[in-house]
C-alpha positions in Angstrom: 0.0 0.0 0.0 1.7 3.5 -0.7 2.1 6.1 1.3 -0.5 8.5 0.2 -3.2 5.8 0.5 -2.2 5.0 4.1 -2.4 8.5 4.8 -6.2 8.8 3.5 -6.9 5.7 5.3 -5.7 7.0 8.7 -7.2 10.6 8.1 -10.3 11.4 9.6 -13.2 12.2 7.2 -13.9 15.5 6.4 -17.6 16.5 6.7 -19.8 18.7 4.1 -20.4 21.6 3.7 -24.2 20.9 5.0 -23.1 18.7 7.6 -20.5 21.3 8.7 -23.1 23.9 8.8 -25.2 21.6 11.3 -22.4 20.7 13.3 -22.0 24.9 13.9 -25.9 25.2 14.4 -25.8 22.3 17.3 -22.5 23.6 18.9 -24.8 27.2 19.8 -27.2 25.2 22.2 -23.7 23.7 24.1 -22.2 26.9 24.2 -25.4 29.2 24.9 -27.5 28.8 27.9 -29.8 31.6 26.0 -30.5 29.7 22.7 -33.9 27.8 22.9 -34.8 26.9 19.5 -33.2 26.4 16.3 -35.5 28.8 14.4 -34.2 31.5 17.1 -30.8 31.0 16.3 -31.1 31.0 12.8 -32.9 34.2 12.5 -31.5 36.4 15.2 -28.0 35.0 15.8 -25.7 37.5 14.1 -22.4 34.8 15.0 -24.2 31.9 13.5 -25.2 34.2 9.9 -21.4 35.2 10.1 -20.0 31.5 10.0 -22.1 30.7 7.7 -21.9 33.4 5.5 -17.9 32.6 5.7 -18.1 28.8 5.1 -20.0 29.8 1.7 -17.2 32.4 0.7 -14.5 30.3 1.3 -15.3 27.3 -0.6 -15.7 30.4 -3.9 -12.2 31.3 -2.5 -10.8 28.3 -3.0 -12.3 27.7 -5.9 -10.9 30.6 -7.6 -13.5 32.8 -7.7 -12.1 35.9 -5.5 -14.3 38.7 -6.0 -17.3 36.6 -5.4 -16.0 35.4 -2.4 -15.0 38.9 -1.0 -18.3 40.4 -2.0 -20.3 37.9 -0.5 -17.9 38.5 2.6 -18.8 42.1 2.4 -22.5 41.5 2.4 -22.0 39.1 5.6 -20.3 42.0 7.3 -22.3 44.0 6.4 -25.4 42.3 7.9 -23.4 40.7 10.8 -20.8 43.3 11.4 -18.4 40.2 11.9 -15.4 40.9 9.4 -14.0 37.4 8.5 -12.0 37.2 5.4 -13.0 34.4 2.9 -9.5 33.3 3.1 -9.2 32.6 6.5 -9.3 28.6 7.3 -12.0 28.0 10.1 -12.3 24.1 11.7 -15.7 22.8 12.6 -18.2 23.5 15.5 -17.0 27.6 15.5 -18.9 29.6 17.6 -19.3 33.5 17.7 -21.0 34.4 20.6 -22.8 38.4 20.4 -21.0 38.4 16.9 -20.6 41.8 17.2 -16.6 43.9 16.0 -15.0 40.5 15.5 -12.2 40.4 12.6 -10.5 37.7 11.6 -7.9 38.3 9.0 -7.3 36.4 5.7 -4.1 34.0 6.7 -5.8 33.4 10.3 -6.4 29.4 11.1 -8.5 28.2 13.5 -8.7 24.8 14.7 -12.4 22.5 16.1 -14.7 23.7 19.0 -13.2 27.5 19.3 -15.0 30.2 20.7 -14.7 33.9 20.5 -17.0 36.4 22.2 -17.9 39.8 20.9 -15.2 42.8 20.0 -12.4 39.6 19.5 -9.3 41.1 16.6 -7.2 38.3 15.0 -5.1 40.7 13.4 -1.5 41.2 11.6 1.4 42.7 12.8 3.3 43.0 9.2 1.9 44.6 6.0 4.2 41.8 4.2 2.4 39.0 2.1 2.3 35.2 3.7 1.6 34.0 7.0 0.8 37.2 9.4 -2.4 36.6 11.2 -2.6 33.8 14.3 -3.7 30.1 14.8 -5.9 29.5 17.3 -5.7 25.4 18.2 -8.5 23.5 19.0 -10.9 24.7 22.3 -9.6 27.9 22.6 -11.5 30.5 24.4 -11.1 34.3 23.7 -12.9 36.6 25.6 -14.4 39.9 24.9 -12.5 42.8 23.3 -9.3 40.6 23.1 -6.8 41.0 20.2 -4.4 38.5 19.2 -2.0 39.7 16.8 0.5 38.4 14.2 1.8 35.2 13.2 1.9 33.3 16.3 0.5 29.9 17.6 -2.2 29.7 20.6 -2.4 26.1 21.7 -5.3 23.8 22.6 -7.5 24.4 24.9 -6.2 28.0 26.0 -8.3 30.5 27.3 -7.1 34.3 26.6 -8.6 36.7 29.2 -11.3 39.9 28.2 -9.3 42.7 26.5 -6.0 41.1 26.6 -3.4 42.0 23.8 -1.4 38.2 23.2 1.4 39.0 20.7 3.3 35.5 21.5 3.5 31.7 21.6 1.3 30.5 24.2 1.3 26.5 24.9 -1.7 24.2 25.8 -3.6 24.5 28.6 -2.7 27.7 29.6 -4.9 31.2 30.5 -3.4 34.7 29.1 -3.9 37.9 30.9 -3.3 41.6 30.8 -1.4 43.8 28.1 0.8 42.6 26.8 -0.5 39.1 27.5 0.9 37.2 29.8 0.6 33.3 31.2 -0.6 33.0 34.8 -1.3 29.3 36.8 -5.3 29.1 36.7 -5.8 26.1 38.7 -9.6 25.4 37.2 -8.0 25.4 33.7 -7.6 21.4 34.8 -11.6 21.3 35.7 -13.3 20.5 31.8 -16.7 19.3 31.5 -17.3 16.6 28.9 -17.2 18.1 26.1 -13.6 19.6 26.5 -14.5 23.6 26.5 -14.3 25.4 29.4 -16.4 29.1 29.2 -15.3 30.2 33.0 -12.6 32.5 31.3 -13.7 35.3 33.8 -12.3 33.2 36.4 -9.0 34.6 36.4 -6.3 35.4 38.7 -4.9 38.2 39.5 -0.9 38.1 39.5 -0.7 41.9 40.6 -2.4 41.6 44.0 -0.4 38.1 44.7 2.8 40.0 44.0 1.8 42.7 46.3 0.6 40.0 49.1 3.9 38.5 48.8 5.7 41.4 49.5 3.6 42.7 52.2 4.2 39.3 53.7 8.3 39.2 53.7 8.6 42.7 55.4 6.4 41.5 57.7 8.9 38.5 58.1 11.9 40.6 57.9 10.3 43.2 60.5 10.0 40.3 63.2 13.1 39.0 62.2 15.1 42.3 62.8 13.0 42.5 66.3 14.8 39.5 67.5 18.0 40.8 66.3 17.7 44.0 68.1 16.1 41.8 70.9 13.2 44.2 70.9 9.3 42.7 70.8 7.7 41.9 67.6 6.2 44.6 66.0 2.3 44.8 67.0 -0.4 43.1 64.8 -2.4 46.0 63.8 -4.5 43.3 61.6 -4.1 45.3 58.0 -3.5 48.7 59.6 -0.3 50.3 58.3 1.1 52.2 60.2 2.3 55.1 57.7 -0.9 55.0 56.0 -3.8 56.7 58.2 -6.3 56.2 55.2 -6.6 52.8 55.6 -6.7 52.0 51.8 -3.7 50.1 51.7 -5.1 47.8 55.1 -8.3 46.9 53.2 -6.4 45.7 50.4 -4.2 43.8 52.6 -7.1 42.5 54.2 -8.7 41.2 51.2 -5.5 39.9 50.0 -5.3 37.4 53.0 
């Protein structure tokens, strides 16, 4: 047996168009508590008429036919106000949620069961032809407002915080924060339901306050520490109150902290 036939017999099928388009349709009602009929979605679901809309233009971009494909695209934008160019390579079971400011541009790739919510950029960093927009692996979670930009790879099952900026690598499993974006431990990123997407991407940590709670606790070790040096008593537990801070702001903090 050559090569290229083992190859097609180990690939997984690829689906229709049609059946691609139901797999989309079905994914809503997993990833949208709000959905309640499939007559709903289809009619007032301005993520779903994006997707679909794309799925169309991009099989007349491959085909050859460009101008059709970027008018249609134009029409779905204009309808949707979802900018997805006809070029861009989307896997199955893609969901938009809102569908509203997302642009994904034309060398983007995104892999199965990804989810963006509303405002999301897949953007370039370089007005050079070739590869200059991201790839998004499979279950990857952006929230709202975030912009991912340039040619770089987000692994599976990441989840990229609302209005982060991510301009590099990120591995598997991990949750970005913050601008620029960066990786912070998120313990419930182990926690998946079944069906291997995760939506709690609000749960997120916050690495500023542990920095500062850190701190705050080594001088408070190196004060008691310099106390027994000096052979003087501990410094008083004023329970959050600092001392050189009679507002108080910097105790509640502390307070909350612990």
């Amino acid at each position: 047996m050559s090569e290229a036939m083992t190859m097609t017999a180990i690939a997984p099928a690829v689906p229709g168009l049609w059946a691609t388009l139901k797999e989309d349709l079905a994914c809503v009602f997993q990833r949208d508590p709000a959905a309640r009929s499939t007559l709903e979605v289809l009619t007032t679901y301005p993520g779903v008429h994006a997707v679909l809309t794309h799925r169309l233009a991009h099989r007349l971009w491959l085909s050859g036919w460009r101008f059709p494909a970027r008018f249609l695209s134009f029409l779905g934008r204009t309808l949707t106000n979802v900018d997805i160019h006809p070029g861009a390579r989307i896997g199955r079971r893609f969901f938009i949620d809102h569908g509203a400011c997302v642009v994904i541009g034309e060398t983007a790739e995104i892999g199965n069961d990804v989810t963006l919510y509303h405002g999301v950029t897949l953007g370039g960093t370089s007005w050079n032809k070739g590869k200059r927009h991201p790839t998004l692996a499979d279950g990857v979670v952006v929230g709202a407002g975030a912009k991912i930009l340039g040619p770089i790879l987000i692994g599976e099952r990441v989840r990229v915080g609302a209005n982060s900026v991510v301009v590099k690598n990120v591995p598997a499993d991990c949750t970005v924060i913050g601008v620029p974006g960066r990786i912070v431990d998120n313990r419930i990123s182990g926690l998946r339901p079944e069906n291997g997407i995760n939506l709690d991407h609000n749960v997120m940590p916050d690495p500023v306050a542990k920095s500062i709670a850190c701190l705050i606790e080594r001088i408070e070790t190196m004060e008691k520490e310099l106390a027994e040096l000096r052979h003087e008593p501990p410094p008083p537990d004023h329970s959050g109150q600092c001392q050189t801070c009679s507002a108080g702001d910097l105790c509640c903090e502390h307070e909350a902290m612990h």
